[in-house]
C-alpha positions in Angstrom: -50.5 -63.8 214.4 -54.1 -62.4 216.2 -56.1 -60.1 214.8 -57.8 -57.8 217.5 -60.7 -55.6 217.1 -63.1 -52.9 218.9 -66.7 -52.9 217.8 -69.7 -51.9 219.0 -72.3 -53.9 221.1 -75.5 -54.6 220.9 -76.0 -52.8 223.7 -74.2 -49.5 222.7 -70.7 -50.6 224.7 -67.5 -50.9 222.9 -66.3 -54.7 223.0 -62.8 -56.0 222.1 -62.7 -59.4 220.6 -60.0 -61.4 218.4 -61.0 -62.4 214.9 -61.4 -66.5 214.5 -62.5 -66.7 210.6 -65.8 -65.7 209.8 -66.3 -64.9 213.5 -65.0 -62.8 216.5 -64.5 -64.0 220.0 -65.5 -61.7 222.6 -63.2 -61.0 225.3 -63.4 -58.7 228.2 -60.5 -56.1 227.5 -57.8 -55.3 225.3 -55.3 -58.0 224.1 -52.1 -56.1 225.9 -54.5 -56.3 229.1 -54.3 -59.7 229.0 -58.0 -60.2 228.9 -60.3 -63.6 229.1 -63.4 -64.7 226.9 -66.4 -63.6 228.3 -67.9 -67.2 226.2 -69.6 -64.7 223.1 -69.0 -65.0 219.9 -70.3 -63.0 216.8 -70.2 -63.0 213.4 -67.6 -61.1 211.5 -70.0 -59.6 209.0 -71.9 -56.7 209.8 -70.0 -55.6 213.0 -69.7 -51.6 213.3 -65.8 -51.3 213.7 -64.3 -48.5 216.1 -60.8 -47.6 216.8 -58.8 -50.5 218.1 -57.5 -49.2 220.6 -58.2 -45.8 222.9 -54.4 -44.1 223.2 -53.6 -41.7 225.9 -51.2 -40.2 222.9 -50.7 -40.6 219.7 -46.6 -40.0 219.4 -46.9 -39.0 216.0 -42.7 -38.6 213.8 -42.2 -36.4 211.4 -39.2 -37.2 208.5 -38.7 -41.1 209.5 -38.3 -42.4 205.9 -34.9 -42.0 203.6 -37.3 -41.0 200.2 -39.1 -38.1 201.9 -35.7 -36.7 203.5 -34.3 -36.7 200.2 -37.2 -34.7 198.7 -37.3 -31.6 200.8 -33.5 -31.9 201.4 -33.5 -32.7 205.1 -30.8 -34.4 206.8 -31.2 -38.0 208.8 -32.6 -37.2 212.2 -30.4 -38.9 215.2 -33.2 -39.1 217.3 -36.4 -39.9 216.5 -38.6 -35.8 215.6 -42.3 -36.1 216.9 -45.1 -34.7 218.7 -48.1 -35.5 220.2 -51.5 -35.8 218.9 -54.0 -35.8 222.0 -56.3 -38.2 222.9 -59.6 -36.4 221.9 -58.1 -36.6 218.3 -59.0 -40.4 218.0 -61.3 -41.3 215.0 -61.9 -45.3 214.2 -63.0 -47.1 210.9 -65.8 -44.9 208.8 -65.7 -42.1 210.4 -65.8 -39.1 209.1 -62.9 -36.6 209.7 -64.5 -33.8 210.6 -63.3 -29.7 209.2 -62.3 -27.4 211.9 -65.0 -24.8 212.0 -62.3 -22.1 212.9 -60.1 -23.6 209.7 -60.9 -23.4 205.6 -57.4 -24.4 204.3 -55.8 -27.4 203.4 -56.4 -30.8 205.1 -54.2 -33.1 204.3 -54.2 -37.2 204.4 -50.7 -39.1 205.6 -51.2 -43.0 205.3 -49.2 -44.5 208.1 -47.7 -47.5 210.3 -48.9 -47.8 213.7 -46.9 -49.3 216.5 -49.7 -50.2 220.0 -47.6 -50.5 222.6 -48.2 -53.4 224.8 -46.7 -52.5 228.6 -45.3 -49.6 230.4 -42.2 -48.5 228.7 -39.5 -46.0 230.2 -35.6 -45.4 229.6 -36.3 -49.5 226.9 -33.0 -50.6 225.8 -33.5 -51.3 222.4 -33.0 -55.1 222.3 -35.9 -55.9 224.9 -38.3 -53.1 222.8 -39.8 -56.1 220.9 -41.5 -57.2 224.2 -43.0 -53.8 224.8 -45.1 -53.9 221.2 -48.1 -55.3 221.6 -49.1 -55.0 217.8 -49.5 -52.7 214.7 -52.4 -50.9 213.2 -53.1 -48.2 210.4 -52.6 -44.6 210.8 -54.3 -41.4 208.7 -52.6 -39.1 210.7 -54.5 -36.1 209.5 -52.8 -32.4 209.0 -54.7 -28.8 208.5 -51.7 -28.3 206.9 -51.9 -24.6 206.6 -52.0 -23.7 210.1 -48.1 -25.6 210.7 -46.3 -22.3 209.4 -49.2 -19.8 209.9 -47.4 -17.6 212.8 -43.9 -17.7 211.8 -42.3 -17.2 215.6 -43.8 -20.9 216.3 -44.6 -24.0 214.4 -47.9 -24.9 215.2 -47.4 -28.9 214.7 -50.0 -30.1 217.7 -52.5 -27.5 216.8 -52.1 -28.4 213.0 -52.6 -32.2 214.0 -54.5 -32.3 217.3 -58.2 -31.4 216.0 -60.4 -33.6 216.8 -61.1 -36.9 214.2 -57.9 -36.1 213.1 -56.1 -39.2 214.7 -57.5 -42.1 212.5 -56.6 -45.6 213.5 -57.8 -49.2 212.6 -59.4 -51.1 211.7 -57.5 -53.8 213.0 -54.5 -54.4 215.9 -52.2 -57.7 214.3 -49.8 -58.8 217.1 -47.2 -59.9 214.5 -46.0 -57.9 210.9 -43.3 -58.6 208.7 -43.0 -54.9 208.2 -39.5 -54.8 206.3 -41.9 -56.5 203.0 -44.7 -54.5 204.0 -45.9 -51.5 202.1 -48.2 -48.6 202.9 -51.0 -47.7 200.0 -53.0 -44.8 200.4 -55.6 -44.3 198.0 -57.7 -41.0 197.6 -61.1 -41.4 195.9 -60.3 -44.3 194.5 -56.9 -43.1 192.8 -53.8 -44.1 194.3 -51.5 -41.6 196.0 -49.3 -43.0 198.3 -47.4 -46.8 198.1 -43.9 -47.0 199.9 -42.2 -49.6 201.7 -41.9 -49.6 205.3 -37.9 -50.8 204.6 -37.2 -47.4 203.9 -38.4 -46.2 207.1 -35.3 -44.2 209.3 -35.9 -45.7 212.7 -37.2 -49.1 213.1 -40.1 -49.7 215.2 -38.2 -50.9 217.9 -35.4 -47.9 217.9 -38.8 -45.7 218.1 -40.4 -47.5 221.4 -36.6 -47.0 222.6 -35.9 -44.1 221.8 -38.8 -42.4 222.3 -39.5 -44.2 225.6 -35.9 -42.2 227.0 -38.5 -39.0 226.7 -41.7 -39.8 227.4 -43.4 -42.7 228.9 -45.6 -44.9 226.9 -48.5 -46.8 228.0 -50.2 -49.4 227.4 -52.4 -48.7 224.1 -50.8 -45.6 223.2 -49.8 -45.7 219.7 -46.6 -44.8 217.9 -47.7 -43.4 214.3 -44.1 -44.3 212.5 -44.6 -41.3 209.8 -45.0 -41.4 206.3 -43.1 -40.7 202.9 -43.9 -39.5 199.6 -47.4 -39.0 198.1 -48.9 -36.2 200.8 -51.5 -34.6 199.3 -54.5 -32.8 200.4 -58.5 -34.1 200.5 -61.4 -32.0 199.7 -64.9 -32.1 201.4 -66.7 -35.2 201.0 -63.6 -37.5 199.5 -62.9 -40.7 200.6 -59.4 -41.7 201.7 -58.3 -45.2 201.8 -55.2 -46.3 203.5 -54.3 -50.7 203.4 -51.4 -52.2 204.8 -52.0 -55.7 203.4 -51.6 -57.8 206.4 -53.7 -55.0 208.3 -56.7 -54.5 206.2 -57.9 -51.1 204.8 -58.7 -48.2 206.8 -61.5 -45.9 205.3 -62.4 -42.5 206.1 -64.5 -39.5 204.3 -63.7 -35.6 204.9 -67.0 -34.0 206.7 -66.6 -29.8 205.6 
């Protein structure tokens, strides 16, 4: 398994470099790029993380998890449901997710699994979609939750989830995840609020990349946020919300008003 990471540089440039212990070998791209070493290393300690990765689109599902379905009473999708948080939504590792000016209402948190797709992927038969993930990372895939139902001729799903520092990913990309035993803990302020297991999830990372490649192509570094299950809740100004897939590492965020 590597570890990947984004962090800044000494000289204000974002680097990518794979974690090796208490340090971090430099390299001179992304890991799905198939990048070299550019001979640097750094110390682990100390570096200022950003985003792993810089997605085109975030394809972000909605009711992907047999708990939640059950709880508002939804039947089993047949095809993946998503949309599409845009680029300019991307937030990394400590920073702050920022309140619409044009919004007071509810934000909510949604601790999630992130598939970072690895290659060009159209019309992927599911039993070569392994090749086309590149890794997994963490995903708050933040909501103004208010706004989804506010004109009642058309949900407002991208609007509600497109702001900007509403797309929250890191801190880490691992190449490899044993994501059947792997669990999803979101805690808010401290106090837990979310812990499910990604077993229960509807569509298995590699149905999504097929599935959802048969409608839209994915590129290399977009990200697949796989949705989330029970234990939504919303996050005043000022908290702290902490979501930890074990193998992943914790990503940490506060709420700007």
């Amino acid at each position: 398994m590597q570890t990947w990471i984004r962090y800044l540089g000494a000289d204000g440039r974002a680097r990518f470099g794979q974690i090796d212990g208490k340090r971090v070998v430099e390299y001179d791209g992304p890991g799905y790029e198939d990048p070299s070493p550019t001979g640097a290393t750094h110390a682990r300690e100390g570096l200022q993380l950003l985003s792993p990765c810089q997605p085109a689109k975030i394809v972000a599902l909605w009711n992907n998890f047999h708990a939640l379905a059950r709880k508002l009473e939804k039947p089993v999708p047949l095809h993946p449901l998503f949309l599409i948080k845009p680029a300019t939504s991307l937030a990394g590792p400590g920073d702050a997710i920022e309140r619409p000016k044009s919004y007071g209402g509810k934000i909510v948190y949604e601790g999630e699994l992130g598939i970072v797709i690895g290659r060009k992927s159209r019309n992927v038969p599911v039993g070569e979609a392994a090749s086309h993930i590149f890794g997994y990372t963490i995903v708050n895939d933040v909501t103004a939750a208010e706004l989804i139902g506010e004109d009642p001729n058309f949900p407002q799903w991208c609007r509600a989830k497109g702001f900007d520092t509403f797309g929250c990913l890191g801190p880490a990309i691992v190449t490899e995840l044993d994501w059947p035993n792997a669990s999803v803990v979101t805690r808010l302020d401290g106090v837990e609020r979310q812990n499910y297991p990604l077993s229960d999830m509807i569509f298995s990372p590699e149905e999504q990349v097929s599935r959802i490649s048969q409608d839209v192509t994915l590129m290399p570094g977009d990200v697949i946020a796989c949705g989330t299950s029970l234990g939504v809740g919303s996050m005043k100004d000022g908290a702290v919300v902490e979501v930890t897939i074990e193998a992943i590492g914790s990503l940490v965020n506060h709420v700007r008003g």
